[in-house]
C-alpha positions as CSV (number, residue, x, y, z in Angstrom):
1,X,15.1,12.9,20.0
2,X,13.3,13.3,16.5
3,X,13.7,10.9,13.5
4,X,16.6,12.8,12.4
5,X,18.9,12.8,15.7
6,X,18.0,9.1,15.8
7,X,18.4,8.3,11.9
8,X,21.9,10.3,12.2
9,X,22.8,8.5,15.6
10,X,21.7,5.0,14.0
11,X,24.7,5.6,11.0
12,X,27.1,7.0,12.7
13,X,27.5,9.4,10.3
14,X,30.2,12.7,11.0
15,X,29.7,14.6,8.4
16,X,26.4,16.3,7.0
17,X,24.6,19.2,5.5
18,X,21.8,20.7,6.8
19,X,19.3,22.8,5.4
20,X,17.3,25.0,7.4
21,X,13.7,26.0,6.7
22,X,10.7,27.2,8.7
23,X,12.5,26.5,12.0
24,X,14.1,28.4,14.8
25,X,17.5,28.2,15.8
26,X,16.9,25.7,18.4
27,X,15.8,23.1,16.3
28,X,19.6,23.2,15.5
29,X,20.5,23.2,18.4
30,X,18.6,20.7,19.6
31,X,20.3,18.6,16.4
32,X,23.9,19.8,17.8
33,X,23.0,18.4,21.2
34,X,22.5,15.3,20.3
35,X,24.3,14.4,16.9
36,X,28.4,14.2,17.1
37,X,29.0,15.9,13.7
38,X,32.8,16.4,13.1
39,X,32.3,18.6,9.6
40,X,28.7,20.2,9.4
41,X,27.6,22.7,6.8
42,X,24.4,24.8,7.4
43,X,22.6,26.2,4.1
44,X,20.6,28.7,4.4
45,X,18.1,30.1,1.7
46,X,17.6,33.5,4.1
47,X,19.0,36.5,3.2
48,X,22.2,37.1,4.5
49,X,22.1,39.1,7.9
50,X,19.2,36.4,8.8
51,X,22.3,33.9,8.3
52,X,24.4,36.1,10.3
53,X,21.9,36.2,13.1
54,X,21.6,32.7,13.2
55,X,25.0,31.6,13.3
56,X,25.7,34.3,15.9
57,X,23.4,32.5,18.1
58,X,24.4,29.5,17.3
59,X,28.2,30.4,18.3
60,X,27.2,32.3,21.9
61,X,25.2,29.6,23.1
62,X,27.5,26.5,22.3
63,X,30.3,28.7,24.6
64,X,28.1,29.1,27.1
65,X,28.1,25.4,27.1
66,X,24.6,24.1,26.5
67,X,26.0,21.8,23.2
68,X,28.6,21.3,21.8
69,X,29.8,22.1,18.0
70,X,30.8,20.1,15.0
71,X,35.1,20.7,14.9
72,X,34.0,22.1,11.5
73,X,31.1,24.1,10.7
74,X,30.3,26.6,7.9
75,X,27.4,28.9,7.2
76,X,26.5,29.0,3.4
77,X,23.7,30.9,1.6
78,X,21.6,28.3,-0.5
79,X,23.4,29.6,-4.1
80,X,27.0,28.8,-2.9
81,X,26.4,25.6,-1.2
82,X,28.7,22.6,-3.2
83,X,28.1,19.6,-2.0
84,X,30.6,17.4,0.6
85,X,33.2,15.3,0.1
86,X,33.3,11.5,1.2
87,X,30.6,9.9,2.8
88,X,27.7,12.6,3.8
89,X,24.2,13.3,5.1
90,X,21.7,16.1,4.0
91,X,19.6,17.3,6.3
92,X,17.0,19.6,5.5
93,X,14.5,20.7,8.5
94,X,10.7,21.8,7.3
95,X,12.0,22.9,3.9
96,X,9.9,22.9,0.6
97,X,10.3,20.0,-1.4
98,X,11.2,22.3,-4.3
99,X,14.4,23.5,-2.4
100,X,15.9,20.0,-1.9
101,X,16.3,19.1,-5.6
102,X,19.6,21.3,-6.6
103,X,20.9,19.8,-3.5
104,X,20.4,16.5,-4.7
105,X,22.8,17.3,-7.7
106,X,25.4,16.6,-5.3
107,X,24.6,13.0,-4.8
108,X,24.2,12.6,-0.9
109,X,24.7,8.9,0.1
110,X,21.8,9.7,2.9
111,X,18.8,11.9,3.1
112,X,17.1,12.5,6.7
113,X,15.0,15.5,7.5
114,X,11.6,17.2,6.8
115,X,9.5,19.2,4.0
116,X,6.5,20.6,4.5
117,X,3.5,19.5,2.2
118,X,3.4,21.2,-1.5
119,X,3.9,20.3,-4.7
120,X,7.1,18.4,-4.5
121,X,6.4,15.3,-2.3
122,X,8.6,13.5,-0.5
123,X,8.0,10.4,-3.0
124,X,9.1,12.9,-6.3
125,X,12.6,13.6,-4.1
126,X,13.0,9.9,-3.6
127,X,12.8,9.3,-7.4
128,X,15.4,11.5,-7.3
129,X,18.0,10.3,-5.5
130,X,17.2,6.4,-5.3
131,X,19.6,5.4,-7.8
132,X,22.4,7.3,-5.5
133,X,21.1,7.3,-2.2
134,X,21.6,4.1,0.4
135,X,18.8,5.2,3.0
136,X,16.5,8.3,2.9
137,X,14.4,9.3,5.8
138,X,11.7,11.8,5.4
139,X,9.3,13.1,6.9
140,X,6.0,15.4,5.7
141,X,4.8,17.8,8.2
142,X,1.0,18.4,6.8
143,X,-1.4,20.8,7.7
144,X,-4.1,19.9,10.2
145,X,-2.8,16.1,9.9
146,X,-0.5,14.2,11.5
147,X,2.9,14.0,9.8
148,X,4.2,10.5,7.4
149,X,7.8,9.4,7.0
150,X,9.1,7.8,3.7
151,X,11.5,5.3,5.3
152,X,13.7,3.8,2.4
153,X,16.7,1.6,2.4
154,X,18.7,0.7,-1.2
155,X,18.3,-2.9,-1.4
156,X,20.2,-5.8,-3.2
157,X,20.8,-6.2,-6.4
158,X,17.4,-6.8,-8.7
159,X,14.9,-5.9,-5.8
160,X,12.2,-3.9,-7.4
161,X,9.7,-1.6,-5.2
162,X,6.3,-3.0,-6.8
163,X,5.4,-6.2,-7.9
164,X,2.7,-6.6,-10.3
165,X,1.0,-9.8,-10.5
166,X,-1.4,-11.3,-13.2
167,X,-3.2,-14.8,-13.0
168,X,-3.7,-15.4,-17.1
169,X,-6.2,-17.6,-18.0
170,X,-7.9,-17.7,-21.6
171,X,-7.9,-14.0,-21.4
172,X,-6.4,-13.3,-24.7
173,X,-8.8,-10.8,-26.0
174,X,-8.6,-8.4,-23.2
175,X,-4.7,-8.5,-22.9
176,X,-3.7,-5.9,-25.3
177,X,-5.2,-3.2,-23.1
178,X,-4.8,-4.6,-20.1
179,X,-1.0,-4.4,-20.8
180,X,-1.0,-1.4,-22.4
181,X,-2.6,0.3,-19.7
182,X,-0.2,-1.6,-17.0
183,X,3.0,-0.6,-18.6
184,X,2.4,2.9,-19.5
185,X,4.5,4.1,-16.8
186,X,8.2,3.8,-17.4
187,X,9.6,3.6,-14.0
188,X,12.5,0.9,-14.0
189,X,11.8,-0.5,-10.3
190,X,8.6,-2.3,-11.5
191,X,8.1,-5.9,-12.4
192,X,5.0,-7.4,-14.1
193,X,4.9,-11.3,-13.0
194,X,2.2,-12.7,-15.9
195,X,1.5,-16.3,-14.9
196,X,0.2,-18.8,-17.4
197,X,-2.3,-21.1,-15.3
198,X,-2.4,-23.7,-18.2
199,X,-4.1,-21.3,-20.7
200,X,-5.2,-22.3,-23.7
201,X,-5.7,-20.0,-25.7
202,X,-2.8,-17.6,-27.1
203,X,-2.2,-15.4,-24.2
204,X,1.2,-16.3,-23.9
205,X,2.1,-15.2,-27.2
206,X,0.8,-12.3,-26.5
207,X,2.5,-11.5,-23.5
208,X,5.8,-12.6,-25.2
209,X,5.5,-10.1,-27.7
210,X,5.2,-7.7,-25.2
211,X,8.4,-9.3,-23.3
212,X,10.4,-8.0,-26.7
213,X,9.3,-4.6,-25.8
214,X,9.4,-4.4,-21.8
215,X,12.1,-6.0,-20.2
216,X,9.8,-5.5,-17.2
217,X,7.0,-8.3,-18.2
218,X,8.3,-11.8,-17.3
219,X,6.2,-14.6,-17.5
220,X,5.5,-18.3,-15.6
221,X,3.6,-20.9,-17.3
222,X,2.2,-23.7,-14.8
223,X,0.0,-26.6,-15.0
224,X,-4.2,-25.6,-14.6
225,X,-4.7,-25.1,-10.7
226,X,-7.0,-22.3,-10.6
227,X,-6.2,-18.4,-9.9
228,X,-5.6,-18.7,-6.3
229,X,-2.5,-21.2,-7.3
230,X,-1.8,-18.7,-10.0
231,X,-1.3,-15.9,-7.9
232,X,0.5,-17.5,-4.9
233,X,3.1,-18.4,-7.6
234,X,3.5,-15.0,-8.6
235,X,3.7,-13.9,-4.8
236,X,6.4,-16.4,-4.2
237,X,8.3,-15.2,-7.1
238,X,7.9,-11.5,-6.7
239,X,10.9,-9.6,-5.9
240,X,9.5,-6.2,-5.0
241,X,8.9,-4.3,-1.8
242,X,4.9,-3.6,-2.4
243,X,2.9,-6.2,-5.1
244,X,-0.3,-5.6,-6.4
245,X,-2.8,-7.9,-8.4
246,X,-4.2,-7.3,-11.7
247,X,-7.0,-9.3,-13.4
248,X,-6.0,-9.7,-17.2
249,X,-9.1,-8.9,-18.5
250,X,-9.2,-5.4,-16.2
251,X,-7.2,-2.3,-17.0
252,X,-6.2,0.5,-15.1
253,X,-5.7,4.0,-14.9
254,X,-2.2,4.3,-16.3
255,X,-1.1,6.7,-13.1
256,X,-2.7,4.3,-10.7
257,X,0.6,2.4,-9.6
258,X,2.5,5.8,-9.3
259,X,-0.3,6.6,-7.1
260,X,-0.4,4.1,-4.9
261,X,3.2,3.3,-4.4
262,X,3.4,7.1,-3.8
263,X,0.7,7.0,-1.5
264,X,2.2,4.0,0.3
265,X,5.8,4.8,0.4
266,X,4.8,8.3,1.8
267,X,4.3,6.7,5.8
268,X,5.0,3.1,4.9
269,X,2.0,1.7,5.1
270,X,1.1,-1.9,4.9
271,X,-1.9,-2.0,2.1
272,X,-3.0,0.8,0.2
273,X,-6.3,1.3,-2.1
274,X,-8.0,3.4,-4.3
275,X,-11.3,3.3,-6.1
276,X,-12.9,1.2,-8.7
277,X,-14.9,1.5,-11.9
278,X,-17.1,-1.3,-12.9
279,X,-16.8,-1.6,-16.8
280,X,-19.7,-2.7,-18.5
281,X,-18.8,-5.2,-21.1
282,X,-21.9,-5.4,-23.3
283,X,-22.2,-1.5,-23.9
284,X,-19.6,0.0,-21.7
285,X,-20.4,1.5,-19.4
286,X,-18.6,2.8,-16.7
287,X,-20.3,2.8,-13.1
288,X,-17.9,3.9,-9.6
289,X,-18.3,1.3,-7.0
290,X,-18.8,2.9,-3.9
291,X,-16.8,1.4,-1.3
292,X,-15.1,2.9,1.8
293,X,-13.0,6.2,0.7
294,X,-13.4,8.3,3.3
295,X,-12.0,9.5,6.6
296,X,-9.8,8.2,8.6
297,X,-8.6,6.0,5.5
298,X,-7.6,8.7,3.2
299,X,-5.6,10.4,5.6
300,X,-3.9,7.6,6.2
301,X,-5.2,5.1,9.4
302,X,-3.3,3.5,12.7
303,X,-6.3,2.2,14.3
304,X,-6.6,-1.1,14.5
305,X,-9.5,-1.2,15.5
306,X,-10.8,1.4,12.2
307,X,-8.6,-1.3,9.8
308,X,-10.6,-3.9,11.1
309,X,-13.9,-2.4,10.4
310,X,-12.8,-2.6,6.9
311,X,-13.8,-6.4,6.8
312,X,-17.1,-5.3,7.1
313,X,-17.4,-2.1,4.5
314,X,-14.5,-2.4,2.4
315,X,-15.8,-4.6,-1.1
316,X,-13.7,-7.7,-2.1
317,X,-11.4,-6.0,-4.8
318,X,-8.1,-7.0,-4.0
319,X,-7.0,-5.8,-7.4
320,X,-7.0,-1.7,-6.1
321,X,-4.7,-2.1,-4.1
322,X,-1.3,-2.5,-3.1
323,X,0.7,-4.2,0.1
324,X,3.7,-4.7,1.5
325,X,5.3,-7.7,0.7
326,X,7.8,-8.4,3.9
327,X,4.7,-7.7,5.7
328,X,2.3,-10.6,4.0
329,X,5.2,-12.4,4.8
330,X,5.5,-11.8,8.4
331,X,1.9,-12.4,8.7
332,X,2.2,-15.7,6.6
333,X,-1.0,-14.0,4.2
334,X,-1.0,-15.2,0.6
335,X,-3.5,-17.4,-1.2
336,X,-5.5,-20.6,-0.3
337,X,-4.2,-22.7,-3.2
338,X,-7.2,-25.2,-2.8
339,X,-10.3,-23.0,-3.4
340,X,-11.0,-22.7,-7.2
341,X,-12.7,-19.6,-7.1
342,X,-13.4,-16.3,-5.0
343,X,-9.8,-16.5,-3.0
344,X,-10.0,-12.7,-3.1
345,X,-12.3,-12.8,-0.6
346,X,-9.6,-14.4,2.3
347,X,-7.3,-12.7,1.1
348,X,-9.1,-9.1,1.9
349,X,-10.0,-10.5,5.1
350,X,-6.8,-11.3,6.3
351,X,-5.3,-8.8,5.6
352,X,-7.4,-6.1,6.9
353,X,-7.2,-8.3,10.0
354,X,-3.2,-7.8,10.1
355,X,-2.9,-4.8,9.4
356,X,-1.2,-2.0,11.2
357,X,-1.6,1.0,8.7
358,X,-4.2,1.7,5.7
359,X,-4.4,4.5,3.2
360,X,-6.2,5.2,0.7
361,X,-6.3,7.4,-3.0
362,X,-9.8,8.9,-3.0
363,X,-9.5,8.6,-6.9
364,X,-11.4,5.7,-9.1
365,X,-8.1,4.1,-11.3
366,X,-9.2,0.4,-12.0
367,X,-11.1,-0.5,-14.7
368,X,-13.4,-4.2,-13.3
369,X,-14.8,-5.8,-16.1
370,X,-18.4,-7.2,-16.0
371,X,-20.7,-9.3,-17.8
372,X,-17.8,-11.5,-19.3
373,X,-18.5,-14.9,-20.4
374,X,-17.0,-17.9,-17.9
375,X,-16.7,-15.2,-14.8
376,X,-17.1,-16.4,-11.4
377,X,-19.3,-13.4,-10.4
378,X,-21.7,-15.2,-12.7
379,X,-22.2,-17.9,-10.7
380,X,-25.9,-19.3,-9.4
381,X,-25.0,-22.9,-8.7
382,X,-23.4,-25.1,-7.1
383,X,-20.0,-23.1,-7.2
384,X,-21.1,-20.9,-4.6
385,X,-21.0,-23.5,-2.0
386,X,-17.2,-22.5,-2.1
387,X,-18.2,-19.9,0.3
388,X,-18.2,-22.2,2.8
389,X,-14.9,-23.6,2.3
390,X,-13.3,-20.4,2.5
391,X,-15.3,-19.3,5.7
392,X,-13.7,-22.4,7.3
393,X,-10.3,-21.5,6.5
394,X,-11.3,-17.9,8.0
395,X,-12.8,-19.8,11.0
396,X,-9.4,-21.2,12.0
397,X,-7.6,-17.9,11.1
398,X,-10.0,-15.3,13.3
399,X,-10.5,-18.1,15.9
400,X,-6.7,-18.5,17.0
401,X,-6.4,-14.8,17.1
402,X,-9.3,-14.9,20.2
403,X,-10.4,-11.4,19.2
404,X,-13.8,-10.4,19.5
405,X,-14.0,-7.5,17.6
406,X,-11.9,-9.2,15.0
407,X,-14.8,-12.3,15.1
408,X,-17.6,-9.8,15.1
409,X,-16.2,-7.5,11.3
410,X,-16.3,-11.8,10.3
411,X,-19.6,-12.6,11.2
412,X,-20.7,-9.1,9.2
413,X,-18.6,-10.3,6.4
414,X,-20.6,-13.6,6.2
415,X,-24.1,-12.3,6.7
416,X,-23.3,-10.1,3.2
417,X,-21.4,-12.8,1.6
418,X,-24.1,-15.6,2.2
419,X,-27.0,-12.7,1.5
420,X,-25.0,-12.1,-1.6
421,X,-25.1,-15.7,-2.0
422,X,-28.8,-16.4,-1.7
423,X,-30.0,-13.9,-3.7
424,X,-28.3,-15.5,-6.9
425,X,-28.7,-19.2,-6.4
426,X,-30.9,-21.1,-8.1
427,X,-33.9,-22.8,-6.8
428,X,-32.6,-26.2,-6.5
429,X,-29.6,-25.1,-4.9
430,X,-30.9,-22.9,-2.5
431,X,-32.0,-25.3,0.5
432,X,-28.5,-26.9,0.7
433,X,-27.2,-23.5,1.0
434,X,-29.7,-22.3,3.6
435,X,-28.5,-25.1,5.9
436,X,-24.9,-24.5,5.4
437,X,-25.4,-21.3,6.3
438,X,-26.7,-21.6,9.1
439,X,-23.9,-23.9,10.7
440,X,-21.3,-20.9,9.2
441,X,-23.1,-18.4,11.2
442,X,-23.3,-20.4,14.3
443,X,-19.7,-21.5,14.3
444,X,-17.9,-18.5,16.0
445,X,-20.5,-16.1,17.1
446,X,-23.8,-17.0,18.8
447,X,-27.4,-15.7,17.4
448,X,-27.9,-12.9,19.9
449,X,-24.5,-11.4,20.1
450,X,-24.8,-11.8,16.2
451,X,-28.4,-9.5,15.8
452,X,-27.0,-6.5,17.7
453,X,-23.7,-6.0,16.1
454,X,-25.4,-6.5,12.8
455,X,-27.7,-4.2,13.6
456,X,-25.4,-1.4,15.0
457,X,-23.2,-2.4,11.5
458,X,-25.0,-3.2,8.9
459,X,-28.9,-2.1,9.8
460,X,-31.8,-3.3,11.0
461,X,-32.7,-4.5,7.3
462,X,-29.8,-6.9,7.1
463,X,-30.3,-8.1,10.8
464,X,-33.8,-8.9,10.1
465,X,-32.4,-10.6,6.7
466,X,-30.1,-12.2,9.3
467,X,-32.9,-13.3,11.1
468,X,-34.9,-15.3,8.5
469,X,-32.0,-17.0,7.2
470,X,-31.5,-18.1,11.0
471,X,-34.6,-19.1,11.8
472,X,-36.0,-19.7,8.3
């Protein structure tokens, strides 16, 4: 059985309208022989002998006994088609997107089938129908590429489908366009969780005069405890199905949330990304990071194996992306509430380690500010020995999993972290680092296992870097 046989068996549904598309008749059939439909209309947008050929087959082969028929079935050209009464299911099978939406006039209570890929997605026809709809199912056939399912159930009362949360910290000059940027698009099932980590300055004023505008923005004011506490806080208090992370002083492209969340919704993936821009704040500039938007990602990715690689390529830019919230919670991933700084970097560890499902927008739609006084990017002392502390909460996490090739995509990740690392610190910092280094690279994965992945991974310049922070 398909998706729909199985979505249709799983409600116990009786009654249903089915829209036929670039299938045969014995796709129907196939639907007939396994779905107990008591009233079952079949719309057809063929001209009308077409119709009449199909329901003739349809009628000869059920009395010849291979399935058996709804007690009340109907063939109806598209134009005449009314909608049900009661409690019903529409159906369509490889239509165009565009032929679902007069259907949807009609306010079915569930929507299983399949489109084909074109300009109406299967995300538009969700918009479409969530405020009426209890459960849609539907998949995207696509050319060349394995098909994705939108799998959506109506949820309680106040759930919202993204989560947007910002850490606020003396950021007052940059909020105006962050939130002006954030909030351009109007969609109701969005929440923006701003929360106050003791600031200062008069970002909160700010973002309460925004509140008076949005009833979307709410805000959380909390004691100083740094930005990983800060965002934990607005994970714990999210209530949507997918949250995301914005750095107050950033700004966005104002499609990128309706981007990812369509991206993500469309095969229910667990993170989703796009690109970033660095923003230059001395004289603007804009520079695209590169980072890892390319195939299998932007397909959409499965592997588990491919996700993991991600550890190694993918930048620490937790902020491009979105991810399923009842899946961070499964996998007990949020933020390590004792580091002060860089808790971005766990984060994107973890969860490409959990993962079961990436994709990614191959379009630049975040806005990363740079050369801002009092950023943690700007660090060259002491601060960096944080690294450290977060590698030993990654330690513990990788080393109860007992995965190699999860280890391994660590050990890359620490070779670029501390290279970052030593390349910035200052002289009289440097030794202590050196030695801590080395103990972090030596805890999980030994010196000769540690040269050849680096060098199938990263290149034989970073392994021989490798090698003289090893052996000095």
């Amino acid at each position: 059985m398909e998706e729909l046989e199985l979505f249709l068996a799983s409600l116990q549904i009786d009654k249903a309208a089915i829209l036929v598309g670039d299938c045969g008749p014995e796709r129907l059939e196939e639907l007939f022989r396994y779905v107990n439909l008591k009233q079952c209309c079949v719309v057809c947008p063929w001209p009308a002998r077409d119709m009449e050929i199909l329901e003739e087959r349809i009628r000869n082969d059920a009395a010849r006994g291979l399935f058996s028929l709804p007690e009340e079935l109907v063939f109806l050209p598209y134009y005449r088609f009314g909608g049900m009464e009661g409690v019903w299911a529409f159906c369509p099978i490889r239509c165009k997107g565009a032929d679902l939406l007069s259907i949807l006039n009609y306010a079915p209570q569930y929507l299983a089938g399949s489109i084909l890929e074109g300009e109406v997605s299967a995300f538009h026809i969700w918009e479409q129908c969530r405020t009426f709809s209890r459960e849609v199912n539907l998949k995207t056939w696509r050319e060349g590429r394995s098909p994705v399912v939108l799998d959506w159930k109506n949820g309680c009362e106040g759930e919202k489908e993204l989560s947007v949360i910002f850490p606020v910290y003396n950021v007052a000059p940059y909020l105006e366009r962050c939130l002006k940027s954030v909030t351009a698009w109007k969609a109701e099932y969005l929440e923006f969780i701003f929360v106050s980590d003791g600031s200062k300055d008069h970002s909160v004023s700010i973002i309460k005069k925004w509140m008076e505008q949005d009833s979307r923005i709410r805000l959380i004011e909390k004691e100083n405890g740094g930005c990983a506490s800060a965002r934990q806080m607005g994970l714990e208090n999210a209530s949507g199905r997918y949250v995301g992370f914005v750095d107050p002083d950033d700004f966005i492209d104002e499609n990128m949330y309706r981007k990812l969340l369509r991206a993500a919704m469309c095969g229910c993936f667990d993170v989703c990304l796009c690109g970033y821009n660095e923003y230059y704040e001395n004289t603007g500039r804009i520079h695209a990071a590169e980072d890892s938007l390319w195939y299998p990602y932007i397909d959409g990715c499965y592997d588990v194996d491919k996700i993991r690689e991600l550890i190694t390529y993918c930048r620490v830019a937790i902020w491009r992306g979105i991810y399923r919230k009842e899946w961070l919670e499964k996998n007990k991933i949020g933020f390590y509430t004792d580091l002060k700084r860089f808790d971005d970097l766990p984060f994107k560890v973890e969860t490409f380690a959990c993962a079961k499902s990436v994709v990614m927008v191959p379009e630049y739609l975040y806005y990363y500010r740079l050369e801002r006084e009092g950023q943690d990017v700007s660090a060259d002392d002491e601060r960096l020995y944080v690294h450290f502390d977060i590698f030993a909460h990654l330690d513990r996490f990788a080393g109860k999993s007992q995965n190699q090739k999860l280890i391994d995509n660590l050990q890359m990740c620490k070779i670029q972290t501390h290279r970052y690392a030593l390349s910035k610190i200052r002289t009289e910092y440097r030794e202590e680092y050196l030695r801590r280094a080395r103990a972090d690279l030596n805890y999980l994965c030994d010196f000769q296992r540690t040269c050849k992945i680096a060098n199938m991974m990263l290149g034989s310049e970073t392994a021989d870097e490798y090698r003289k922070i090893m052996q000095g």
